[in-house]
TIMI-487017 format. One line per 5 residues: their letters; for each residue x, y, z of C-alpha. Coordinates in steps of 0.2 Angstrom, whole numbers, plus 5000, padded with zeros to 4 digits. Last residue first. Layout:
% TIMI-487017
a	X:Y:Z  ...
% end
This chain:
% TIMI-487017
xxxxx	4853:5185:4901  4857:5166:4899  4877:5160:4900  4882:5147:4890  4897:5141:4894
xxxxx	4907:5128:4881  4922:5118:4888  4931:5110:4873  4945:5098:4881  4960:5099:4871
xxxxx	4963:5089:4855  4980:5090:4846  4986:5090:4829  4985:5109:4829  4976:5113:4814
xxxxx	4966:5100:4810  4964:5096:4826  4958:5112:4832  4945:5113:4819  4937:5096:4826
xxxxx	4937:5100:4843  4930:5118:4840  4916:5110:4830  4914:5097:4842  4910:5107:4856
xxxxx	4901:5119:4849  4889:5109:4841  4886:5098:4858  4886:5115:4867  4872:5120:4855
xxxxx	4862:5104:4858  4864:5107:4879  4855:5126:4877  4840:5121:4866  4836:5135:4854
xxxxx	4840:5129:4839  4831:5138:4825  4841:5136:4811  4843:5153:4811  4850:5156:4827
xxxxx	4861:5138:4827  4870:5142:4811  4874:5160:4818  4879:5151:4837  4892:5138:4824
xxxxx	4898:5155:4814  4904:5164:4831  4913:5147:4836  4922:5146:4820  4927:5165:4822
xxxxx	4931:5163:4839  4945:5149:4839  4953:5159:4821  4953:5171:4835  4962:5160:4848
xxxxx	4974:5152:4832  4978:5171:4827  4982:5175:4846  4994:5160:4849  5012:5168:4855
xxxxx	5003:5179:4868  4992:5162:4872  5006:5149:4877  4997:5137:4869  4985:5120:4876
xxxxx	4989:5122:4896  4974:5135:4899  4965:5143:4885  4951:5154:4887  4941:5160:4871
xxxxx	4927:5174:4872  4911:5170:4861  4909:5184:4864  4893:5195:4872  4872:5194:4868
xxxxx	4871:5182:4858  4851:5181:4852  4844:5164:4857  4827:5176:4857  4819:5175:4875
xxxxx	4836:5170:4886  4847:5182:4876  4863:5173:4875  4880:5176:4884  4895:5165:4878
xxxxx	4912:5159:4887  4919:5146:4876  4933:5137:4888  4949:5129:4879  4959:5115:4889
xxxxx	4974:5107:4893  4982:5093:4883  4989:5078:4890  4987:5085:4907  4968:5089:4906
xxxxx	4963:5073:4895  4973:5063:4910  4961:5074:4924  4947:5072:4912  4949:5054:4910
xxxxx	4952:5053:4929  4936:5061:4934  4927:5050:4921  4933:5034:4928  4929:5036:4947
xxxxx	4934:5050:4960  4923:5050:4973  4926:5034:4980  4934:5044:4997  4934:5063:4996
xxxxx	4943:5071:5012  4959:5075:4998  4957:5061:4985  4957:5043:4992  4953:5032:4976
xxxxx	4943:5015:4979  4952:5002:4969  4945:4985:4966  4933:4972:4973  4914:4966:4973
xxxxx	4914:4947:4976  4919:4933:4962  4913:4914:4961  4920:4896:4964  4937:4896:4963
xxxxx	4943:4879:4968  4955:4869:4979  4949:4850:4981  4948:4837:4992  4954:4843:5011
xxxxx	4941:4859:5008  4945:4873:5002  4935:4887:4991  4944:4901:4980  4932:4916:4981
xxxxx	4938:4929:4967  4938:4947:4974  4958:4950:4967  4965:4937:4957  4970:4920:4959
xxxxx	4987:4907:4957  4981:4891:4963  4993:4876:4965  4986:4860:4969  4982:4855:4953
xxxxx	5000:4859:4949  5006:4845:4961  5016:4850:4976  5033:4843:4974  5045:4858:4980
xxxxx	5046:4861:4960  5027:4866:4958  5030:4875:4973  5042:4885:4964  5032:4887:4947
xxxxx	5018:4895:4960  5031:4908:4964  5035:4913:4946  5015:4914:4941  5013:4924:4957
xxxxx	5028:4935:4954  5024:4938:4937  5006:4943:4940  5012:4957:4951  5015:4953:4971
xxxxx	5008:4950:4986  4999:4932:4988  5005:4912:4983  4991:4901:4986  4999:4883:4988
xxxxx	4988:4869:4992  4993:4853:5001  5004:4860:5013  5023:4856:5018  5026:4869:5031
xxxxx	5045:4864:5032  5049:4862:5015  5038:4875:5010  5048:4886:5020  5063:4881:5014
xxxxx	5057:4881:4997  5053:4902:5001  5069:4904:5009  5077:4898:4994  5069:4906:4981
xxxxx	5072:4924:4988  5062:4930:5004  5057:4946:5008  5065:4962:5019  5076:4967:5004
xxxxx	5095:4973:5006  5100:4992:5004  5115:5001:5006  5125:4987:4998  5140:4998:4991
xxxxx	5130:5005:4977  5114:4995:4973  5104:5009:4970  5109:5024:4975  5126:5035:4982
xxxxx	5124:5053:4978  5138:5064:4978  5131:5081:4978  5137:5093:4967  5118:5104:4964
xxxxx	5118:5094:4947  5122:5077:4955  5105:5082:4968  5093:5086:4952  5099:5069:4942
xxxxx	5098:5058:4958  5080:5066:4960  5075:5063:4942  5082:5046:4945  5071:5041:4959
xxxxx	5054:5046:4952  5060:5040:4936  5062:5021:4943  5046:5021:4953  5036:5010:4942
xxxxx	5042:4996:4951  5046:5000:4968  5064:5008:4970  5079:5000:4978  5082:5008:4996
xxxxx	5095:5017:5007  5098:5031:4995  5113:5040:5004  5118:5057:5002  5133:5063:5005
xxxxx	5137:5083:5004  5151:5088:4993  5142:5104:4985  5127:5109:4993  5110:5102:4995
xxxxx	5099:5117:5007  5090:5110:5021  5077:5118:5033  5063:5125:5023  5065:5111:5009
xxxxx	5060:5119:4993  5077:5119:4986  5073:5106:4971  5084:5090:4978  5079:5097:4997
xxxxx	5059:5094:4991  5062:5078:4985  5072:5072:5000  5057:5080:5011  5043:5068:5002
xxxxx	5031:5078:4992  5037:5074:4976  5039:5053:4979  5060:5049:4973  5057:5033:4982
xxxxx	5071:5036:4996  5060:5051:5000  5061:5052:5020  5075:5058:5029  5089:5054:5041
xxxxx	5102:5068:5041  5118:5066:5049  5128:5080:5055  5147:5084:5064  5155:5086:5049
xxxxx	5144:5099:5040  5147:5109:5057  5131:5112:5070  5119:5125:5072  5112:5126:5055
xxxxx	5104:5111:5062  5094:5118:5074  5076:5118:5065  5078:5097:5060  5079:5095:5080
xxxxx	5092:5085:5088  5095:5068:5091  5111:5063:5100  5108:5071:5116  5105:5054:5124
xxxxx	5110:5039:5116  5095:5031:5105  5087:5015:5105  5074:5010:5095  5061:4998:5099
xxxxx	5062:5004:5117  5041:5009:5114  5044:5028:5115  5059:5025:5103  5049:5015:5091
xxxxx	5035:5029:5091  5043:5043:5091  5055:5036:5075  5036:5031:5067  5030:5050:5068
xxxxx	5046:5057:5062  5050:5046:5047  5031:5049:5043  5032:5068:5043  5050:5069:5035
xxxxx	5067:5075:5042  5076:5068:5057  5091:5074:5063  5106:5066:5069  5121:5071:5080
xxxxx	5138:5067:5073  5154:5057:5084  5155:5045:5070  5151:5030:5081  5137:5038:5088
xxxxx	5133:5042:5069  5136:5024:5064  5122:5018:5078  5111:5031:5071  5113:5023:5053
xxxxx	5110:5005:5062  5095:5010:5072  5087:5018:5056  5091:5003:5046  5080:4991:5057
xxxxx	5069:5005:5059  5063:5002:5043  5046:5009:5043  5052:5028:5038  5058:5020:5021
xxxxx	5077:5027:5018  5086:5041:5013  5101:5047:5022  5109:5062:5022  5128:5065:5027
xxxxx	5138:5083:5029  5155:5083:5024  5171:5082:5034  5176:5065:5029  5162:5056:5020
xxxxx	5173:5040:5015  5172:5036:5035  5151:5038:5035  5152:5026:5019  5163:5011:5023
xxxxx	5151:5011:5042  5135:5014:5033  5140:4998:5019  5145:4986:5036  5127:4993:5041
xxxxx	5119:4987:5026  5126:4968:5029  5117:4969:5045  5100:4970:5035  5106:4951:5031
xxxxx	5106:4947:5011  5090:4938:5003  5094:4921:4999  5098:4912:4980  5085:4916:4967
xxxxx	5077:4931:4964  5059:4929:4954  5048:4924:4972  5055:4941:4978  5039:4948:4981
xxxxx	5027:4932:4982  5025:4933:5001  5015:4915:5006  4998:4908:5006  4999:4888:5012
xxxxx	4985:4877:5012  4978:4862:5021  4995:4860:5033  4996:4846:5043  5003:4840:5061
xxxxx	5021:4840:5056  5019:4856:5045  5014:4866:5062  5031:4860:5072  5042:4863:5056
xxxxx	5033:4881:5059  5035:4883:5075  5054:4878:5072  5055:4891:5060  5054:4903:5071
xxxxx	5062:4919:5063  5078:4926:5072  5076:4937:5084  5096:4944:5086  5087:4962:5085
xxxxx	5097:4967:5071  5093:4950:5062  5107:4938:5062  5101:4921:5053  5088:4933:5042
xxxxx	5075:4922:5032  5064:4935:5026  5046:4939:5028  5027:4948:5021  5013:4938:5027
xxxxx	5015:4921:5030  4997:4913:5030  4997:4894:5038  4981:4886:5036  4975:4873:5048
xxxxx	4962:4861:5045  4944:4862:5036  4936:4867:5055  4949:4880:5054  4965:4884:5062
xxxxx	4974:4899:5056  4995:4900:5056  4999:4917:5057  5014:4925:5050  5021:4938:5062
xxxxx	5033:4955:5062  5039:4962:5077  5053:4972:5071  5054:4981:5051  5062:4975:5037
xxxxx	5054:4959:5039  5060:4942:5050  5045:4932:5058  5037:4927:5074  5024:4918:5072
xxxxx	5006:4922:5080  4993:4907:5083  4975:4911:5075  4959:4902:5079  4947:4902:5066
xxxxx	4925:4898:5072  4923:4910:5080  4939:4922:5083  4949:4914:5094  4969:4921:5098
xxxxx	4982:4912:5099  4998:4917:5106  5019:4913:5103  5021:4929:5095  5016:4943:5108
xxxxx	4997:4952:5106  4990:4969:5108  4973:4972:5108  4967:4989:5099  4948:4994:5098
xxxxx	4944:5008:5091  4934:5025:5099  4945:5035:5106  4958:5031:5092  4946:5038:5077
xxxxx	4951:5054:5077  4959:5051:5057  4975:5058:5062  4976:5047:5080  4969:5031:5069
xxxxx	4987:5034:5062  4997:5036:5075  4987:5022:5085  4993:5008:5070  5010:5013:5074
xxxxx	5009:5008:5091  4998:4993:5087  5010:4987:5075  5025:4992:5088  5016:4978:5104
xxxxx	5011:4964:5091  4992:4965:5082  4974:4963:5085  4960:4976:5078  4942:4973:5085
xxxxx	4932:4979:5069  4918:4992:5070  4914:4995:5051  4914:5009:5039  4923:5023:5045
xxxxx	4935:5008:5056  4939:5003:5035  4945:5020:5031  4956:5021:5045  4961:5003:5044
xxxxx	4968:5007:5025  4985:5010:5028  4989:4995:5040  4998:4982:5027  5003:4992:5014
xxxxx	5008:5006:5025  5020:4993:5032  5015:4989:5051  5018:4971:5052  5006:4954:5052
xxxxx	4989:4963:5056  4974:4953:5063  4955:4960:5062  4940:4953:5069  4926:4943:5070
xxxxx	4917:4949:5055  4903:4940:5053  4888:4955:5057  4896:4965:5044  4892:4954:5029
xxxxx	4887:4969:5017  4901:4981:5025  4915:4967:5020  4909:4966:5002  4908:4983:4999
xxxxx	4925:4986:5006  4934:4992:4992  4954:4992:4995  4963:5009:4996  4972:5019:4985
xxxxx	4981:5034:4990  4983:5053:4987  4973:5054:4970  4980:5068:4959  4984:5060:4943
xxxxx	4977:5039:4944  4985:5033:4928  5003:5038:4933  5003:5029:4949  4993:5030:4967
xxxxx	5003:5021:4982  4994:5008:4989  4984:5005:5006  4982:4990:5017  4971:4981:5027
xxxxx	4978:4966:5034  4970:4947:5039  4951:4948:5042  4943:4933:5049  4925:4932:5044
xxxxx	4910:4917:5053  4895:4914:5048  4900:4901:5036  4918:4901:5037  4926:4916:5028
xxxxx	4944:4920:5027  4947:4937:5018  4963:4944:5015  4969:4962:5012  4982:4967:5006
xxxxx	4984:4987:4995  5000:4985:4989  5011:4981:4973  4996:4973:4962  4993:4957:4953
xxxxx	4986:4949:4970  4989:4961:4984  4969:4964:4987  4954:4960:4993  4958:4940:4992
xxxxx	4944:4929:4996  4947:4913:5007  4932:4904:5009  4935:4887:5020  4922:4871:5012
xxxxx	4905:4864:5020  4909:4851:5031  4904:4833:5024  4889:4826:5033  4898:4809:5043
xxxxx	4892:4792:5036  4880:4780:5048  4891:4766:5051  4882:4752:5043  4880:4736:5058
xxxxx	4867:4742:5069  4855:4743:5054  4850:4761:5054  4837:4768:5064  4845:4780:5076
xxxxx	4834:4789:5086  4835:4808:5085  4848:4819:5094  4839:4831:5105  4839:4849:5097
xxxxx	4850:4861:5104  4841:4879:5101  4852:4893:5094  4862:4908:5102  4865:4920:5090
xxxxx	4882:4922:5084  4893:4939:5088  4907:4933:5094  4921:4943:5104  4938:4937:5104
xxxxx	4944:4920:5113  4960:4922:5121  4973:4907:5122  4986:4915:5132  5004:4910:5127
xxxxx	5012:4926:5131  4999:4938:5142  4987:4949:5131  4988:4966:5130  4971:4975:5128
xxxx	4969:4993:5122  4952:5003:5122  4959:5018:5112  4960:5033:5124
% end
């Protein structure tokens, strides 16, 4: 078992240091005139180095670094897109966290959104971290170290808003704050510069499902005393106005569920959300219709929030996806993962009749309880497209509210900054024009421009009560997860893989006599994803023909070495396809010595 800690509300706990032990010196002699004050040494600036989440969608990570002392806030993963074929996630690059190991302090986590925990396996692989986080961030947080089998040996401490917890020099109070998912915190940080107050992602939601409503008193409390610097969710920084309540969804599930009638209801939505999951099993009750759960990730996080009270569910209502076949069209809801059209996900997989359990039919609701990430958009509507075709009646999008955002629009955001009132303004998650946006806003909430710093991934931006600066860059970027492989897909690889899927390839297959440079057999041609090759014979042969006069060239030319007549071939073949075809597969040439 992980060795798990909960910590007692308002206990100040100091976590483990690692600094050596030096020798006090005595304090020398003052020689100074008794009447000059002798003047105070300056501290040396806070670091604060962003991993990640700046000019991206995912993959936070924050660094704040006080000379021999590292805080970790998040470590999150992103979803691959078009220009990264095959990888299964993307994951921050730790380099610069493994070369100053003996710093880190620790860990804290704000929620548990994959782009806010995904990574800890990966980063636990490479360093041992104590990892702090609220009572369902730790749950779900244990599911996935579970996985990796690293929860025997992790260190987990669970922590309730209203603590702070030491780490060195830093000491970090948990906020309660409103997300799309419970127990959610922003953390203001305390640091020998002054406090910093780090939001992580939030909302401003009067009646929450869980009737906690974000502290914002703590945080008026905090600004009254003095912020230094302010990093805040930039998501939603371009909406203006407030971001709807998640109760205003349930109103939508309650219109809907009625309008089904005696067809059969699925519901798409993030697995993390259980906020919404409660309210769609709270309208199935209501409905008299049992509920299954479909989707590896939606089942994992619905075990864990019901094991830990965070979802509460009426006996007998869930059954198992295996039985539903058991049970009327009326009498079913199906909550399932895929609300961003992803191909492996189960909604995906039902759309295309690959699901081993549930087959679309005609009539049958289906809910997509989520706005698409950008760059998911044709994801989501080829799905829409595939389930309208099997006479599904798909409601998406922003259809009847069933979906609100769990970040804060431009008012929450002033708000917040009206109570905070920091010096500096860094605003984090989110693509450059949710940065540049966000920074206009505080701009506008009276803090000057020179005071506002919009940076980019593995750039060090020093604080100090003077000045806000960056100063210097650290290694950073995109490590691509592929499989077991981690970083072992770089550039090349996915050149090849996009060279690959843009126009297949044509293998040479030769066999040459190892003494003379005689060929011995073919050239035989391959082709695979460049023609359909029964209707492309004459263009293959033609293929063989150049290739046969290249190897006669080489022969009596004399040249013998193996890699120059690849090179010949290569480019040969490449040229005489394009001048026929247009098109330029990759030329694999193998040489085969007998």
């Amino acid at each position: 078992m992980a060795k798990e800690k909960k910590l007692n509300k308002n206990e100040n706990t100091k976590a483990k240091s690692y600094k050596p032990k030096g020798k006090t010196e005595k304090a020398k002699k003052n020689t100074k005139p008794k009447n000059q004050r002798p003047k105070k040494p300056e501290k040396d600036p806070i670091k604060i180095i962003p991993l990640g989440g700046l000019g991206e969608i995912g993959k936070n990570i924050t660094v704040y670094e006080y000379k021999d002392d590292i805080l970790l806030v998040d470590c999150g993963m992103a979803f691959p897109d078009e220009d990264t074929p095959g990888i299964d996630i993307v994951i921050p690059d730790f380099s610069y966290l493994t070369k100053n190991r003996e710093k880190i302090r620790g860990l804290v986590v704000t929620h548990g959104h994959e782009d806010h925990i995904g990574a800890i396996p990966y980063l636990l692989q490479e360093l041992s971290v104590p990892i702090y986080a609220t009572r369902l961030t730790i749950g779900l947080i244990e599911g996935k170290l579970k996985e990796h089998r690293l929860l025997n040996t992790a260190e987990l401490h669970t922590v309730e808003p209203g603590q702070s917890v030491t780490f060195g020099v830093f000491s970090v109070e948990f906020i309660h704050v409103n997300h799309s998912i419970p127990d959610a915190v922003g953390f203001a940080i305390k640091t020998p510069m002054g406090t910093i107050v780090h939001t992580g992602d939030f909302k401003i939601d009067t009646t929450p499902i869980d009737d906690r409503v974000i502290d914002l008193a703590r945080f008026a409390e905090i600004g009254k005393k003095g912020v230094l610097a302010m990093l805040a969710d930039s998501t939603n920084a371009e909406r203006p106005g407030y971001t709807m309540s998640e109760r205003i969804v349930g109103e939508s599930f309650s219109t809907l569920f009625k309008k089904a009638g005696k067809n059969r209801i699925i519901v798409a939505t993030f697995s993390s959300n259980i906020h919404r999951i409660q309210q769609i099993i709270d309208e199935a009750v209501n409905c008299g219709r049992k509920v299954a759960v479909s989707g590896r990730s939606m089942l994992n996080v619905v075990s864990v929030a019901e094991k830990l009270g965070y979802l509460k569910v009426p006996e007998n209502v869930l059954i198992d996806i295996e039985l539903i076949k058991r049970y009327r069209p009326e009498d079913l809801v199906i909550i399932t993962t895929g609300s961003q059209g992803e191909p492996l996900s189960a909604l995906h997989r039902m759309a295309f009749s690959d699901h081993r359990n549930v087959e679309i039919v005609p009539d049958d609701m289906i809910i997509i309880s989520a706005t698409p990430i950008p760059g998911n958009e044709k994801l989501v509507s080829k799905v829409v497209n595939e389930l309208m075709k099997r006479g599904a009646n798909v409601v998406y999008e922003k259809m009847y509210d069933v979906h609100v955002s769990g970040h804060a629009c431009q008012e929450e955001l002033k708000l917040l900054i009206s109570l905070v009132k920091p010096k500096y303004y860094i605003p984090l998650h989110g693509e450059q024009k949710h940065l540049y946006k966000h920074a206009l806003l505080a701009q506008t909430m009276g803090i000057p421009k020179a005071n506002t710093l919009i940076s980019n991934i593995g750039e060090v931006i020093e604080v100090s009560k003077k000045s806000i600066r960056v100063t210097e860059t650290v290694p950073s970027g995109r490590v691509l997860v592929d499989g077991l492989g981690v970083g072992d897909v770089g550039g090349v690889v996915l050149r090849d893989r996009k060279h690959l899927s843009d126009n297949g390839i044509i293998i040479i297959n030769v066999a040459m006599d190892s003494a003379t440079g005689e060929v011995v057999s073919g050239p035989d041609i391959v082709s695979r994803g460049f023609v359909y090759v029964k209707e492309s014979e004459q263009l293959l042969n033609d293929v063989a023909v150049v290739a046969e006069d290249i190897l006669e060239n080489c022969y009596i030319h004399r040249v013998r070495d193996r890699n120059a007549i690849k090179l010949r071939l290569r480019d040969g073949v490449s040229k005489h396809l394009y001048e026929i075809t247009h098109r330029s597969p990759m030329v694999l040439p193998i040489i085969m010595e007998v």
